[in-house]
VOGU-3710 file (C-alpha; in Angstrom, 3 decimals, decimal comma):
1> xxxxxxxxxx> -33,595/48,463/5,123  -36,978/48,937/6,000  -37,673/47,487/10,078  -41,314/48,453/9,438  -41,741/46,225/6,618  -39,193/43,698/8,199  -41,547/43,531/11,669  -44,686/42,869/9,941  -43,452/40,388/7,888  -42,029/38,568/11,125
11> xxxxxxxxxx> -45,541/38,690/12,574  -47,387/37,453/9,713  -44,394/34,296/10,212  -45,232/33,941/13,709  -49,041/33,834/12,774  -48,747/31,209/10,441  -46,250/29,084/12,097  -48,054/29,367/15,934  -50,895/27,494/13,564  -48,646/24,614/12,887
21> xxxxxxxxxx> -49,370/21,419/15,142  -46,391/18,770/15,724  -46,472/15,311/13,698  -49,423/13,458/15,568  -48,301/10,270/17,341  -51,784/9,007/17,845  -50,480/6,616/14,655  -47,436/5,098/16,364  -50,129/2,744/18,204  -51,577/1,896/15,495
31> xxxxxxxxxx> -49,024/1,217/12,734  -47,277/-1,681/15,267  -50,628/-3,985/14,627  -50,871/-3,442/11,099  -46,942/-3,597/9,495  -44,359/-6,515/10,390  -40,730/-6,725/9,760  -38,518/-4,346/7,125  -41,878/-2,261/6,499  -42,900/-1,199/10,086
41> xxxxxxxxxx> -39,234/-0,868/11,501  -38,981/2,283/8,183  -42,531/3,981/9,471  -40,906/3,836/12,738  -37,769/5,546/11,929  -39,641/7,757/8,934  -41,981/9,291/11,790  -38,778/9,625/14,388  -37,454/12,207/11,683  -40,775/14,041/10,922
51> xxxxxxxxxx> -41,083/14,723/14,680  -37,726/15,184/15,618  -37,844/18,937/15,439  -40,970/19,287/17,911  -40,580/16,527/19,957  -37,153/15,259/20,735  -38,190/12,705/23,290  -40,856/11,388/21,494  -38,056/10,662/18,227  -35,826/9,109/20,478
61> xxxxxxxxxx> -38,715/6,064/21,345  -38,904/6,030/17,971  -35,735/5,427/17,275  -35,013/2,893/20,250  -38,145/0,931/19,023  -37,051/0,082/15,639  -33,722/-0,645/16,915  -35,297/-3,323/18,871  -37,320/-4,706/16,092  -34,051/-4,402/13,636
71> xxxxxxxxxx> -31,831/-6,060/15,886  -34,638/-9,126/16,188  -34,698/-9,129/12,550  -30,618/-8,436/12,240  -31,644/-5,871/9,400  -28,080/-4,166/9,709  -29,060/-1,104/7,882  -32,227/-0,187/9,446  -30,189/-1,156/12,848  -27,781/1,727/11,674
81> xxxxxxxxxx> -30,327/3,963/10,547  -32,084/3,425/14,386  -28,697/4,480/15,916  -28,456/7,198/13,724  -32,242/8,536/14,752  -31,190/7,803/18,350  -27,725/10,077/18,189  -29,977/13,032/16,142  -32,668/12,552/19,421  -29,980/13,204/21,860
91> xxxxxxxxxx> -28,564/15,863/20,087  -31,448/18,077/20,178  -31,777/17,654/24,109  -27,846/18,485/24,188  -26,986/14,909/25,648  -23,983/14,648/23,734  -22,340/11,612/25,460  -25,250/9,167/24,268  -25,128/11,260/21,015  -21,518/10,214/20,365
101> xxxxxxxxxx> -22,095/6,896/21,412  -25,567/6,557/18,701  -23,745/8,231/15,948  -20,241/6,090/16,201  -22,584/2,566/15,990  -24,390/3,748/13,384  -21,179/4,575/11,115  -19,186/1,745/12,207  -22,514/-0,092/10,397  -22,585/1,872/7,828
111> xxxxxxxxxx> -18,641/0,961/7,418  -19,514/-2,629/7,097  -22,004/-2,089/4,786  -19,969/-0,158/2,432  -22,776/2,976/2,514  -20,875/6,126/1,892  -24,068/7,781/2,664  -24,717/6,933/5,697  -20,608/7,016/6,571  -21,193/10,693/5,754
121> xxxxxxxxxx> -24,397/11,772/7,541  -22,379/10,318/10,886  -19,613/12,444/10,543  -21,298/15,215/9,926  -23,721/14,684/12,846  -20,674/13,947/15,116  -18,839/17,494/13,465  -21,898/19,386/15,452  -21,422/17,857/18,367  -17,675/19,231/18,768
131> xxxxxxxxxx> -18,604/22,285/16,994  -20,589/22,608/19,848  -17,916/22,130/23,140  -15,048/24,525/20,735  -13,129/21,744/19,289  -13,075/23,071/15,894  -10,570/21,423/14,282  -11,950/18,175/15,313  -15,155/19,347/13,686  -13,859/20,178/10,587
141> xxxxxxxxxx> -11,786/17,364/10,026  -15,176/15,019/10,515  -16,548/17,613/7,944  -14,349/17,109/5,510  -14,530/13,396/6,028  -18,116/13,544/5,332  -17,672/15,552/1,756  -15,138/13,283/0,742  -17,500/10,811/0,543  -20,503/12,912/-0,792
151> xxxxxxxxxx> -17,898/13,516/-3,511  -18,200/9,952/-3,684  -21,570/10,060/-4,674  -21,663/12,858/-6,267  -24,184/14,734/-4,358  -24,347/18,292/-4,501  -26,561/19,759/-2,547  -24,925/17,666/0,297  -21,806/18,917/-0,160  -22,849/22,105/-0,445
161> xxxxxxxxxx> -23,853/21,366/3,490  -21,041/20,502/4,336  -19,579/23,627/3,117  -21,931/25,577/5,909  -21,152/23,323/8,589  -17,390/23,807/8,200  -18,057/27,853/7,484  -19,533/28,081/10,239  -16,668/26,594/12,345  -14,433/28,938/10,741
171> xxxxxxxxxx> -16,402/32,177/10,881  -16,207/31,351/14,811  -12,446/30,740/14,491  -12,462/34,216/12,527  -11,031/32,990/9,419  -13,498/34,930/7,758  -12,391/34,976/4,065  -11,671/31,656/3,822  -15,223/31,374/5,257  -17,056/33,855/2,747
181> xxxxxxxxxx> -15,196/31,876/-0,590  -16,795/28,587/0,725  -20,353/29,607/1,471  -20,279/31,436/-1,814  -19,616/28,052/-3,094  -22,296/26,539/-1,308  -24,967/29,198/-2,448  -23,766/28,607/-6,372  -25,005/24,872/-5,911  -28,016/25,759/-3,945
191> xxxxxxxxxx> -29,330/28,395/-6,374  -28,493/25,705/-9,531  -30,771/23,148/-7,687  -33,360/25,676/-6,333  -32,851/24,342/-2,698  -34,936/27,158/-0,391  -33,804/25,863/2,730  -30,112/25,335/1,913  -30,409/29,098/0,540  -31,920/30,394/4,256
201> xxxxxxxxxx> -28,713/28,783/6,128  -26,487/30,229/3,410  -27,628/33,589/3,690  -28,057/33,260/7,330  -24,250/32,764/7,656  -23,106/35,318/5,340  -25,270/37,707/7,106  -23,172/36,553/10,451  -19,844/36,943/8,736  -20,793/40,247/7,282
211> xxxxxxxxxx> -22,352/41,220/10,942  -18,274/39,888/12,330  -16,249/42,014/9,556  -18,652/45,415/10,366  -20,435/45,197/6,508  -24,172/46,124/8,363  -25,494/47,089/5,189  -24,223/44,406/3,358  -25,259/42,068/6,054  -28,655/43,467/6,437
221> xxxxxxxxxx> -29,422/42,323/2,677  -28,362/38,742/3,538  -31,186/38,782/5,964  -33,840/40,388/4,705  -33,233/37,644/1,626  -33,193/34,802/3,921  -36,173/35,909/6,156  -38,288/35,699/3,087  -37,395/32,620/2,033  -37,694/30,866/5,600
231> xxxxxxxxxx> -41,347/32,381/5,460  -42,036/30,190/2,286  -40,487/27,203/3,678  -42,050/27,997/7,322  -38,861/27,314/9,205  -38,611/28,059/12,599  -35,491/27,638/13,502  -34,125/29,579/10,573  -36,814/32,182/11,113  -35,669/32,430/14,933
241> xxxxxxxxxx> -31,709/32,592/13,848  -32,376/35,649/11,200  -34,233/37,259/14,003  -31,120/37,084/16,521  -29,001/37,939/13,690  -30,976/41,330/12,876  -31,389/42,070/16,715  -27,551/41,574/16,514  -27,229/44,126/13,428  -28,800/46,732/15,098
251> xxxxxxxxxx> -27,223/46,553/18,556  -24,128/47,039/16,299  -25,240/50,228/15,034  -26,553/51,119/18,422  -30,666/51,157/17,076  -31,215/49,319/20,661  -34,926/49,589/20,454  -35,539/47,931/16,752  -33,114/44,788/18,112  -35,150/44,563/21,286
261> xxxxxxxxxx> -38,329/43,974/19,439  -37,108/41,642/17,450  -35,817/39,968/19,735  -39,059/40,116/22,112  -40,786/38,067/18,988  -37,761/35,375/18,792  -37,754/34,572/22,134  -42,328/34,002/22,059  -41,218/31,942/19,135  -38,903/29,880/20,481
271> xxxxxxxxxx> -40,596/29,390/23,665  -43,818/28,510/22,371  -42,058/25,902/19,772  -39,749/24,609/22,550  -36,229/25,519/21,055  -34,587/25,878/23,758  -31,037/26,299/22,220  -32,404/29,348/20,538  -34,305/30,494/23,523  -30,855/30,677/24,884
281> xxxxxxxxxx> -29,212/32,240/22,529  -31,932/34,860/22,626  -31,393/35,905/26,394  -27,909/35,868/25,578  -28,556/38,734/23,154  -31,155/40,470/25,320  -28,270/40,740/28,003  -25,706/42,006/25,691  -28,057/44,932/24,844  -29,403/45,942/28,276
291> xxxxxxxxxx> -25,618/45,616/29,429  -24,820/48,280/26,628  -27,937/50,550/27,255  -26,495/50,839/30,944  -29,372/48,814/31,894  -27,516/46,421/34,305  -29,879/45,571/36,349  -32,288/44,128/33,653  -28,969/43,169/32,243  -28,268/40,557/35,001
301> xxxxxxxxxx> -32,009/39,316/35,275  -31,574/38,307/31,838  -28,266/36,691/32,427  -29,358/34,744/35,382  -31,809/33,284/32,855  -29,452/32,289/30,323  -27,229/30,682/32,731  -30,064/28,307/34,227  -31,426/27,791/31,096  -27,725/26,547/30,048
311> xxxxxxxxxx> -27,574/24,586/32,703  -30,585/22,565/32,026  -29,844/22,065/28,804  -25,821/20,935/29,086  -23,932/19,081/31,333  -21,358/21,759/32,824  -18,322/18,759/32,224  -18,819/17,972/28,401  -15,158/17,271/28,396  -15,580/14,384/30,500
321> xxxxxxxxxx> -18,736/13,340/29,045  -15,944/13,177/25,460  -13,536/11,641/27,533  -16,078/8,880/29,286  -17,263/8,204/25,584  -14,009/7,667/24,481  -13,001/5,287/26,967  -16,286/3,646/26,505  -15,531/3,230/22,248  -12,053/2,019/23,973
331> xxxxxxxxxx> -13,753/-0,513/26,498  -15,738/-2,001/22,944  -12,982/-1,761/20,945  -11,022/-4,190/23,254  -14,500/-5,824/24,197  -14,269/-6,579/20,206  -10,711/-7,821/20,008  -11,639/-10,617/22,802  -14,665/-11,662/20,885  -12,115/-11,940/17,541
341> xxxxxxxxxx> -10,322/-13,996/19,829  -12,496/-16,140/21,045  -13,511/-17,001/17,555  -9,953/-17,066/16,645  -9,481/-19,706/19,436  -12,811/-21,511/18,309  -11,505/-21,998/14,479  -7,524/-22,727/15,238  -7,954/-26,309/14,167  -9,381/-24,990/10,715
351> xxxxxxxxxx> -6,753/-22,123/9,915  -3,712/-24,679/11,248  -5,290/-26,841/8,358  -5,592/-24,020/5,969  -2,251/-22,855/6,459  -0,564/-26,268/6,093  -2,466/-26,868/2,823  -1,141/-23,161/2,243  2,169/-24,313/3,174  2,611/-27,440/1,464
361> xxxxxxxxxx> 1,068/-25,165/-1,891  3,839/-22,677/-1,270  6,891/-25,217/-0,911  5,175/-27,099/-4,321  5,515/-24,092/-5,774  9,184/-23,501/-4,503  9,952/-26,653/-6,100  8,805/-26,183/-9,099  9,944/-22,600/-9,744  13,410/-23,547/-9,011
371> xxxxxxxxxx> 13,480/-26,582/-11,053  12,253/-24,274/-13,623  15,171/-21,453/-13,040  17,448/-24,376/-13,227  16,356/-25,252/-16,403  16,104/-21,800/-17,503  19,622/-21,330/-16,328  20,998/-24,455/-18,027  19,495/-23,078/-21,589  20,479/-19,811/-21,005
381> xxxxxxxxxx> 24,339/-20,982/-20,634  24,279/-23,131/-23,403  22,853/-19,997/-25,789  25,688/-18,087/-24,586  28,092/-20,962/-25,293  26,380/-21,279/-28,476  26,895/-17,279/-28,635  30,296/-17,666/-27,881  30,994/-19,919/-30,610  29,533/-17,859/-32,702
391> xxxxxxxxxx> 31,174/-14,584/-31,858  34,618/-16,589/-31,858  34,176/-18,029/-35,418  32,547/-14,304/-36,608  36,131/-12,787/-35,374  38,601/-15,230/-36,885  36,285/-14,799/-40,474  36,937/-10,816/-39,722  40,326/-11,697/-38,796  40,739/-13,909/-42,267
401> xxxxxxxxxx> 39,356/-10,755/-43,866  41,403/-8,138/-42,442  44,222/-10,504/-43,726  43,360/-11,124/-47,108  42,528/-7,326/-47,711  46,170/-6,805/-46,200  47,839/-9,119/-48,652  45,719/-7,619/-51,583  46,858/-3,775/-50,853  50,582/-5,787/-50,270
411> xxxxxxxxxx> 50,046/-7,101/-53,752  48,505/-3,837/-55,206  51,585/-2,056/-53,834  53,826/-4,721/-55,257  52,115/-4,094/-58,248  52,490/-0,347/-58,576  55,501/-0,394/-57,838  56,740/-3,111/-60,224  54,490/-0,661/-62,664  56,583/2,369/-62,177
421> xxxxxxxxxx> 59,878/0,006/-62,046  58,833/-1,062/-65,731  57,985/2,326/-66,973  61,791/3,605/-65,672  63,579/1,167/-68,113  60,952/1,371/-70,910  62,016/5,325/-70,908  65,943/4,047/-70,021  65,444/1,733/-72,967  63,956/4,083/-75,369
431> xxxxxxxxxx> 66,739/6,833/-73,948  69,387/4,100/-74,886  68,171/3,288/-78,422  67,531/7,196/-79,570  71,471/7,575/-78,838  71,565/4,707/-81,106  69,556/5,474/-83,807  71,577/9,352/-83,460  74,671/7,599/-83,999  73,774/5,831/-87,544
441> xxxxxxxxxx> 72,676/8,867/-88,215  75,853/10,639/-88,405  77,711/7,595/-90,367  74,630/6,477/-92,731  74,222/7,636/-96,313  71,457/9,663/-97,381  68,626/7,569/-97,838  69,563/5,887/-94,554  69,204/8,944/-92,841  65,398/9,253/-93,798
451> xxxxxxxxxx> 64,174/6,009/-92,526  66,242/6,482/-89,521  64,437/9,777/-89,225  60,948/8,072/-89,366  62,768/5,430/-86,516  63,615/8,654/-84,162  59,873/9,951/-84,460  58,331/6,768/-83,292  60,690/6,691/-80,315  59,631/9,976/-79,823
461> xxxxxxxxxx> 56,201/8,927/-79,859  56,368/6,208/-77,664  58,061/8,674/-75,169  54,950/10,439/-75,019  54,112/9,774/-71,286  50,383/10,600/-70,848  49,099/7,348/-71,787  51,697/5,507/-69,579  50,645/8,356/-66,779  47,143/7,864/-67,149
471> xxxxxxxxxx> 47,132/4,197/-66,846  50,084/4,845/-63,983  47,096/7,194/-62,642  44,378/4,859/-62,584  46,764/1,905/-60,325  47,866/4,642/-58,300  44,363/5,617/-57,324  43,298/2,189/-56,602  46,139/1,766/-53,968  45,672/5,098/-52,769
481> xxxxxxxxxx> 42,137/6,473/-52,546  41,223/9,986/-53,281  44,441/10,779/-52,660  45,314/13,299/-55,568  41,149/14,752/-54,976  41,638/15,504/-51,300  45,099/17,253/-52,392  43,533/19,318/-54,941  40,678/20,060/-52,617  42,646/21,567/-50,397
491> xxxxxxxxxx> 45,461/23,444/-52,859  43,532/24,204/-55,925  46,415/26,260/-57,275  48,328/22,965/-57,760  48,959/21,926/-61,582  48,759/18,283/-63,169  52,630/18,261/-63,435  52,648/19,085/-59,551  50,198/16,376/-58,943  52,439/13,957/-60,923
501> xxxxxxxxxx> 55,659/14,923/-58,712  53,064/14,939/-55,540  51,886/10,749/-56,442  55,570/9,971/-57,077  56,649/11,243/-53,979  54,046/9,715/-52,316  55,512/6,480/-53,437  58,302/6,984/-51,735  60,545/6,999/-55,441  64,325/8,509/-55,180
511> xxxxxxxxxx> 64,815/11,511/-57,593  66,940/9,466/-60,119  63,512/7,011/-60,301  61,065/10,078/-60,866  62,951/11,545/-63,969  62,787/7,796/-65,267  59,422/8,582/-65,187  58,961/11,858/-65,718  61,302/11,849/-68,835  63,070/14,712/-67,305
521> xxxxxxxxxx> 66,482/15,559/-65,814  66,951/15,186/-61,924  68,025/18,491/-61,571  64,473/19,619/-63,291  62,636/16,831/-60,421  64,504/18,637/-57,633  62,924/22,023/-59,124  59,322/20,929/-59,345  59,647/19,276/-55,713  60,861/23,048/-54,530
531> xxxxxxxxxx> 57,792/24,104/-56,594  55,840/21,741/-55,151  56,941/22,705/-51,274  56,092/25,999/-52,112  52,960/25,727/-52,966  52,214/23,368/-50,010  53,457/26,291/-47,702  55,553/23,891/-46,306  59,202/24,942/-44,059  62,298/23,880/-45,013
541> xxxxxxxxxx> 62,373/21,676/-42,262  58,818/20,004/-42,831  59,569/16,647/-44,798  57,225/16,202/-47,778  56,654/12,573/-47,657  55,268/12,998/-43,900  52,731/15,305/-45,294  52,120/13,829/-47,636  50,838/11,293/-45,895  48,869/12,794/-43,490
551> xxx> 46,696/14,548/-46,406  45,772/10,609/-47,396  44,499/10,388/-43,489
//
C-alpha cells in the first residue's frame, strides 16, 4: 500500500471537511411562527436528524419540542418519531438510561400503530446501546428482531444494516467467519443498490476482521477502498474509524511511526468535529503504541486521557443505569395494568351486560344445537332401521337363492344320474335281445337267417356309445364344471377312454354300473381304473374318488 499516497489523501479529507459548518439553527426560531400542527412538528424532528451528528444537545430540544407539540395534537406517530429523535440524542452523549427509556416509548408506539418500520429502527437503536456495555447476545437478538421485520418490508439496504450491526457484535465475540459470510452479504446488496455509505461501514469492518485474523495485506485493501469512498461521501466518522483502523494495521506490523501520524490527524479530526467517542478511541490507540515502543511514560499520559475522557462521557455503573431502566419499564408496566383497571372498573356495568347478552346467545344456541342432534339422531336410527330391514330382507333373498341353486344341482344330479341309470339297461336291454336274436339264428331257416342278420347289425349300431357318451358328456359337464379340462390340464398324457373311466368314477358308479356303460366287461373296467391310477401317479393306498375330487376344487 502506498502511506504516501494514503496521508495526502487524508489531508485533502480533513481540508474539505474542517470547511463544513453544522446545520444552522438560526431557522428553528423562525419556522415555530410560520408552520402549525402535523407540518411544523416534521421540520422539527427533520432538522433534529440533520444536526444530530454535530450537535447532540441541540437534536435533543428538537426532539423534546415536537414531542410537546405531538402530544397536544395526540399525533401518535410523530409522538413516536419525537421519542425516537430523543433516544438517538442521548445516545450520542452516551446517556444510555434516558436512551433506553426514548427508544422503548417510541416502539411500544410504533407497536400500536402496526409500523414495522419504525418497530425495527427501535430495536436496532436499542441493539447499540448493549453492544455498547458487552451484552452481545442481547444485542443481537434485538438485531435480528429488527431484520425480521425489514424482511417484512422488504427493504434491502436495511437489512443489509442490520447485517453490520450484528457483524460487528460477533467480530468482538471472535466468531470471525461467521462474521466475514454476513458482511459479504451485506456488501452484495450494497454494491446492487450503489449505497456509498453502506459500502464505507462494510469495508470498514472487514478491514477490522481481517486486522483480528492477521490478513494485513488483505486488510489494508479494505481500507484504502473505504477511505476513498468516505472522501466522496465526506463522512467523518467513517473517515476517523478507517484512520484508527490503519494506525491499528501498522502497529501490527510494528511501522509505529506511519500509525502515529495517522493517528495524530484522527484525533485533530475528531476533536475539532466534537466526536468524542472516537476521540477516545484514538488515545486508546495512541497508548497501545507508545506502551509497545517502550515509551511508558508518554504511554500513561495518554492513558490518563482516555480514562477522563471515558469518564465524562459514561456513567462508570451502566449496569445499574439497565437495571434502574428496567425497573422503571416495570414501574409503567404495572402503572399500565392499574389504569386497565380502572377502566375495567369504570365499564363493569357494560361488559356484565355484554356478557349476559353473550350468555343468553350461547345457551340459545345450546338449545338449538341439541334439539338439532336430537333430531339428527332420531333420523339417523330410523335409516339404520330402515338399513336393517333392508340388509335382513337382502340375506333371506340370498338365502332363497343359495337354496334354489342347491335344489337345481340336487335335481341336475338326480338327473345325471337317472341318465347313466337309463343308459345301463338300454345296453342290458340291447345285451339281452342280441342273445335273442343269436338264438333264432341257430334254429331259423335260411332266409330267416338274413333278416335276422340285418336285426343283429342295427343292435350293433345302436350299441355304438359315442353319441350316448357325448350327450352323457355334455350333462356331466353341466353338473360338474371344467372338470374333465382341469384334469387334462394337468395330465395331458390321459386318453378319451381314461377320461370316460375318470367322469364315471367321479360319479361315484360301482364297477358292474361302468361296464353297463362302457359296453365292456368288469374285469376290462378294473384294468382301465389301474390304468387310470397309473397315470395319476397315484399309491396304492390313495383312493381315486378322493382325488378325484379335489382336482374339481
Amino acid at each position: 500500500m502506498h502511506y504516501r499516497f494514503l496521508l495526502i489523501l487524508l489531508v485533502l479529507c480533513l481540508y474539505s471537511i474542517s470547511g463544513q459548518e453544522p446545520p444552522s439553527n438560526s431557522g428553528s426560531t423562525s419556522i415555530e411562527s410560520q408552520l402549525s400542527g402535523k407540518e411544523k412538528i416534521c421540520k422539527l424532528i427533520r432538522l433534529g436528524n440533520e444536526c444530530l451528528e454535530a450537535d447532540s444537545n441541540q437534536s435533543l430540544e428538537f426532539g423534546k419540542t415536537a414531542l410537546n407539540e405531538a402530544s397536544k395534537f395526540n399525533f401518535r406517530k410523530e409522538q413516536a418519531e419525537a421519542r425516537l429523535l430523543m433516544g438517538l440524542s442521548y445516545w450520542s452523549i452516551r446517556e444510555l438510561k434516558p436512551t433506553l427509556v426514548n427508544l422503548n416509548s417510541a416502539k411500544q408506539v410504533y407497536e400500536q400503530l402496526l409500523d414495522h418500520d419504525g418497530i425495527a429502527r427501535c430495536y436496532i437503536n436499542m441493539g447499540l446501546v448493549y453492544a455498547e456495555i458487552g451484552e452481545y447476545d442481547k444485542a443481537i437478538e434485538l438485531y435480528s428482531n429488527a431484520k425480521s421485520h425489514f424482511e417484512e418490508l422488504n427493504l434491502k439496504e436495511l437489512i443489509a444494516n442490520t447485517y453490520t450491526k450484528i457483524s460487528s457484535v460477533l467480530i468482538e465475540k471472535k466468531d470471525l467467519n461467521e462474521a466475514e459470510n454476513i458482511l459479504h452479504d451485506a456488501l452484495n446488496i450494497y454494491d446492487q443498490s450503489k449505497n456509498i455509505r453502506g459500502i464505507v461501514e462494510t469495508n470498514n469492518l472487514l478491514a477490522k476482521l481481517h486486522i483480528n485474523k492477521g490478513e494485513y495485506e488483505l486488510a489494508g485493501c479494505y481500507i484504502e477502498e473505504s477511505i476513498i469512498n468516505s472522501q466522496i461521501i465526506k463522512d467523518n466518522n467513517a473517515l476517523i474509524g478507517n484512520l484508527l483502523l490503519f494506525s491499528k494495521l501498522q502497529r501490527n506490523k510494528k511501522k509505529y511511526e506511519v500509525a502515529e501520524q495517522h493517528l495524530t490527524i484522527a484525533l485533530k479530526l475528531a476533536e475539532k468535529k466534537n466526536l468524542r467517542k472516537l476521540k477516545l478511541d484514538t488515545y486508546e490507540e495512541l497508548q497501545s503504541i507508545k506502551k509497545e515502543e517502550g515509551k511508558f511514560q508518554e504511554s500513561i499520559e495518554y492513558f490518563e486521557e482516555y480514562v477522563a475522557l471515558k469518564d465524562s462521557i459514561y456513567d462508570t455503573n451502566k449496569s445499574k443505569q439497565l437495571a434502574e431502566f428496567e425497573f422503571q419499564d416495570t414501574i409503567k408496566k404495572k402503572d399500565d395494568e392499574l389504569e386497565f383497571m380502572y377502566l375495567e372498573k369504570k365499564d363493569f356495568q357494560i361488559i356484565q351486560w355484554i356478557l349476559g347478552i353473550g350468555l343468553f346467545i350461547i345457551t340459545l344456541l345450546g338449545l338449538l344445537l341439541t334439539r338439532s342432534l336430537r333430531i339428527k339422531n332420531k333420523k339417523q336410527l330410523l335409516l339404520h332401521e330402515s338399513n336393517q330391514r333392508i340388509n335382513q330382507s337382502e340375506i333371506e333373498n340370498q338365502l332363497l337363492k343359495q337354496k334354489e341353486l342347491e335344489q337345481q344341482l340336487h335335481f341336475k344330479n338326480k338327473e345325471l344320474t337317472s341318465y347313466a341309470l337309463n343308459f345301463i339297461q338300454k345296453n342290458e336291454f340291447l345285451e339281452k335281445l342280441q342273445n335273442i336274436i343269436k338264438e333264432i339264428k341257430l334254429t331259423s331257416a335260411k332266409t330267416k337267417v338274413l333278416a335276422l342278420d340285418q336285426l343283429e347289425n342295427i343292435v350293433k349300431q345302436q350299441q355304438n356309445l359315442d353319441k350316448n357318451w357325448n350327450d352323457f358328456k355334455i350333462h356331466f359337464e353341466q353338473v360338474h364344471t371344467d372338470f374333465l379340462k382341469k384334469l387334462k390340464h394337468e395330465f395331458p398324457n390321459l386318453s378319451a377312454n381314461d377320461l370316460k373311466v375318470a367322469a364315471l368314477t367321479r360319479l361315484n358308479l360301482t364297477i358292474k354300473e361302468c361296464s353297463g356303460i362302457l359296453g365292456i366287461s368288469p374285469e376290462s373296467v378294473k384294468t382301465a381304473r389301474y390304468r387310470l391310477r397309473k397315470k395319476l401317479d397315484l399309491e396304492r393306498e390313495d383312493d381315486l374318488l378322493s382325488f378325484l375330487v379335489k382336482v374339481e376344487v
